[in-house]
C-alpha positions in Angstrom: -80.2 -62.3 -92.6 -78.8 -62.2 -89.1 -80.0 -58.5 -87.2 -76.4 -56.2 -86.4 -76.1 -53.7 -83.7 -76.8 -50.3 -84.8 -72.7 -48.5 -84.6 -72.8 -45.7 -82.7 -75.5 -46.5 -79.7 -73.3 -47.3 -77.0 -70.5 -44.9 -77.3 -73.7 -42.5 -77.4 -74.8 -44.1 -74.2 -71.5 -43.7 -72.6 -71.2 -40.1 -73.3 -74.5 -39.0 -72.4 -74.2 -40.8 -68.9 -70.8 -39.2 -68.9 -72.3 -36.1 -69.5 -74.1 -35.8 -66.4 -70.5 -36.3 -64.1 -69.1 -33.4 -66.3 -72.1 -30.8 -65.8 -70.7 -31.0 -62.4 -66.6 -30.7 -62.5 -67.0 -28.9 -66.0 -69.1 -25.9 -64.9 -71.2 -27.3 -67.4 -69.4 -27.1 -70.7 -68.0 -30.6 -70.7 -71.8 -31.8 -70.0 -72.8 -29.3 -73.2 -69.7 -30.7 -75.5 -70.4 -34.6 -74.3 -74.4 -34.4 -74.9 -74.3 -32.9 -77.9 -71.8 -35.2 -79.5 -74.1 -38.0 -78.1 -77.2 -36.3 -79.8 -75.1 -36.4 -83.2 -74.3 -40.0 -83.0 -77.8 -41.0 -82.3 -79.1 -38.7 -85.5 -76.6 -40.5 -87.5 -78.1 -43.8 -86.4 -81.6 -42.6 -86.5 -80.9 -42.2 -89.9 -79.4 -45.5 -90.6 -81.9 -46.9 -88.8 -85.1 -45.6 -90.3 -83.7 -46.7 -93.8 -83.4 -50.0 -92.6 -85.0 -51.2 -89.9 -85.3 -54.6 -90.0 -81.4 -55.2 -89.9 -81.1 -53.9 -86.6 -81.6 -55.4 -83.4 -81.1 -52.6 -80.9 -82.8 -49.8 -82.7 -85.7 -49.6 -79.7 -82.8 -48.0 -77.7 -82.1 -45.0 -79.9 -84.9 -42.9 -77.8 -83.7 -43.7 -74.6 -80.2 -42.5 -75.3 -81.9 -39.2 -77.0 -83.9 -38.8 -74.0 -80.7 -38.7 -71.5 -78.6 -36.8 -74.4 -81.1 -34.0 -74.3 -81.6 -34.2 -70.5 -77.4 -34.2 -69.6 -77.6 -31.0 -72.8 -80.1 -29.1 -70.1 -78.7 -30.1 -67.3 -75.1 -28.3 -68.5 -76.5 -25.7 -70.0 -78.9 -24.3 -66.7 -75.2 -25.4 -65.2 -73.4 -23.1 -67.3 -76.1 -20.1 -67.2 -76.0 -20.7 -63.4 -72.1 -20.4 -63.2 -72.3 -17.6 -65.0 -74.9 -15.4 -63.3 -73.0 -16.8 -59.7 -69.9 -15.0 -61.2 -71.5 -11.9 -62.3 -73.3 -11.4 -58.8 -70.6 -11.6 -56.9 -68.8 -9.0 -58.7 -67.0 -10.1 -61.9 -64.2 -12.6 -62.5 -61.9 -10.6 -60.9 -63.9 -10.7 -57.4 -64.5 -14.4 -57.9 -60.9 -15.1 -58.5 -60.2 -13.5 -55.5 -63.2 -15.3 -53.0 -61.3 -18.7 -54.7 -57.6 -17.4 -53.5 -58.7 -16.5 -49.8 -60.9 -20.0 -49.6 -58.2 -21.5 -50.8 -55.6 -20.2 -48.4 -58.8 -21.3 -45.4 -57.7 -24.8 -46.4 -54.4 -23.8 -46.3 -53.6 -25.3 -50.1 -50.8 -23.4 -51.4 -51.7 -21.8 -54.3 -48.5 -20.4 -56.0 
């Protein structure tokens, strides 16, 4: 019987690299949402997988994408704690919003 490719490894693969891109631009919550729907796909085939084993020929990757799943998930999470004690420090949203407007208007980027 001719081994298959487990179905869910790659897109898992692409999300999880993904993830780390998003930790930055996302303030961490498009890192969190990416990861974590990478570590779903990768149970689902662990699963499949461990019934089966013999039929598939890429099943040796699984860890690796679970390794950078749960490392792009820690990566946006400390992100998103960071973000959030940055904004609380300096005074609220209201005081961050503010520091963004006048940096803003430094670069002279019109912002209405």
């Amino acid at each position: 019987m001719e081994q298959q490719k487990l179905p869910n490894v790659t897109i898992a693969m692409v999300l999880s690299i993904v993830s780390f891109l998003c930790c930055c631009f996302s303030v961490g919550i498009g890192g969190i949402l990416l990861s974590g729907i990478a570590l779903f796909l990768v149970n689902k085939d662990t699963k499949l997988y461990s019934e089966n084993p013999e039929d598939y020929s890429n099943g040796n990757s699984l860890k690796t994408v679970k390794t950078i799943a749960i490392i792009g998930l820690v990566i946006g999470v400390i992100t998103l704690l960071w973000s959030i004690y940055s904004i609380m420090s300096m005074g609220g949203w209201d005081a961050y919003m503010e520091q963004n407007q006048e940096m803003l208007e430094q670069f002279g980027i019109p912002t209405e």
